[in-house]
N, C-alpha and C positions, 0 to 999 in steps of 0.2 A: 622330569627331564632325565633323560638318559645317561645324561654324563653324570650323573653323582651317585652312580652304582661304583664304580672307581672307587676303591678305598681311601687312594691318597687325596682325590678328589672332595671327599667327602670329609676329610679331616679337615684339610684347608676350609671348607665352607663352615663347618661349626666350628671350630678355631675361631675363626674369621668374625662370626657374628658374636661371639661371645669373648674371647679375649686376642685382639687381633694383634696385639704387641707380640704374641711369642709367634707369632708368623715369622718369616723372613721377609726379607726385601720383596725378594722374588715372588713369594706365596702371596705378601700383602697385593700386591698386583694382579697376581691370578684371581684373587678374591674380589678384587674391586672388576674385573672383567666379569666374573661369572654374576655378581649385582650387576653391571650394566645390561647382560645377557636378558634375566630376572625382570630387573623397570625398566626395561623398553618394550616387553611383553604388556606390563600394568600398565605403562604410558601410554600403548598403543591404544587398548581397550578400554582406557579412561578417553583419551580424545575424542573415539566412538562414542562414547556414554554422551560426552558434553554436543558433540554432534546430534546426538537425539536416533544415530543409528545399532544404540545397542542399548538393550531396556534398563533402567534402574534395578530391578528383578536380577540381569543376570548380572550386571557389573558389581553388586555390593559386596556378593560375595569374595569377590578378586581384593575390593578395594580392603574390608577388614582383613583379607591374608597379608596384604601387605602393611595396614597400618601394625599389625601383632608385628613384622619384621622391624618397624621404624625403630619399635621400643630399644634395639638391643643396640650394644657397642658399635659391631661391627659396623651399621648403617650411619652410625653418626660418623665414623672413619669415612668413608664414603662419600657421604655427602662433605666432607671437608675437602676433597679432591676433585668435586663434580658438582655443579651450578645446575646440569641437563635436566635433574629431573624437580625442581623446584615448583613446576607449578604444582605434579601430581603429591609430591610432599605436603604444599601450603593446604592442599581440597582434604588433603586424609588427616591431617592434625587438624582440620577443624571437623572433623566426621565426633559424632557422639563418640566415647569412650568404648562404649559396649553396643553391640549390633542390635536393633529394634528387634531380631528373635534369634535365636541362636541360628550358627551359620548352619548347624546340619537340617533343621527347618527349614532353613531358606532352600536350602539344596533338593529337602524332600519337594518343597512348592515348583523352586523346578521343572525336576522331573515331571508331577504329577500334570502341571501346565504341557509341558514337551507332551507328555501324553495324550491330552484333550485336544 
């Protein structure tokens, strides 16, 4: 995404996911904005998956980038101020730990499907 070529951007967001206390008021906000920006993208394309209009193949990848995000601070800050995205949270903590092949595999498969 675009926006976090921004330097100050880019602060705020690692800050954020990693010690979100020394944010500010203000920053904490922007940060919880720029996550709802984030999982409503993985919300949308999880919906699609459960819909059955978008393959298990390409959603899994999406879904391990974002359970690696649950792990840290900032999301659990987050998710203490927002209810919204609980289902796509409850599907990814019950996802296996580690991805059935590593995600740059999966990504090669992919491709090489997109190919054929």
């Amino acid at each position: 995404i675009s926006m976090f070529s921004d330097a100050e951007v880019s602060r705020i967001c690692h800050l954020g996911f990693y010690d979100v206390e020394q944010l500010t008021g203000d920053e904490q906000n922007r940060f919880s904005h720029m996550l709802n920006t984030i999982f409503n993208i993985y919300r949308n394309l999880y919906h699609q998956y459960i819909d059955g209009t978008y393959t298990e193949e390409r959603w899994l990848p999406f879904a391990y980038e974002a359970k690696q995000m649950m792990v840290t601070p900032g999301v659990d800050f987050f998710r203490s101020r927002t209810k919204t995205y609980e289902d796509l949270f409850t599907y990814l903590e019950q996802l296996p730990a580690e991805s059935p092949q590593p995600l740059s595999g999966l990504m090669s498969q992919i491709r090489q499907n997109a190919r054929a």
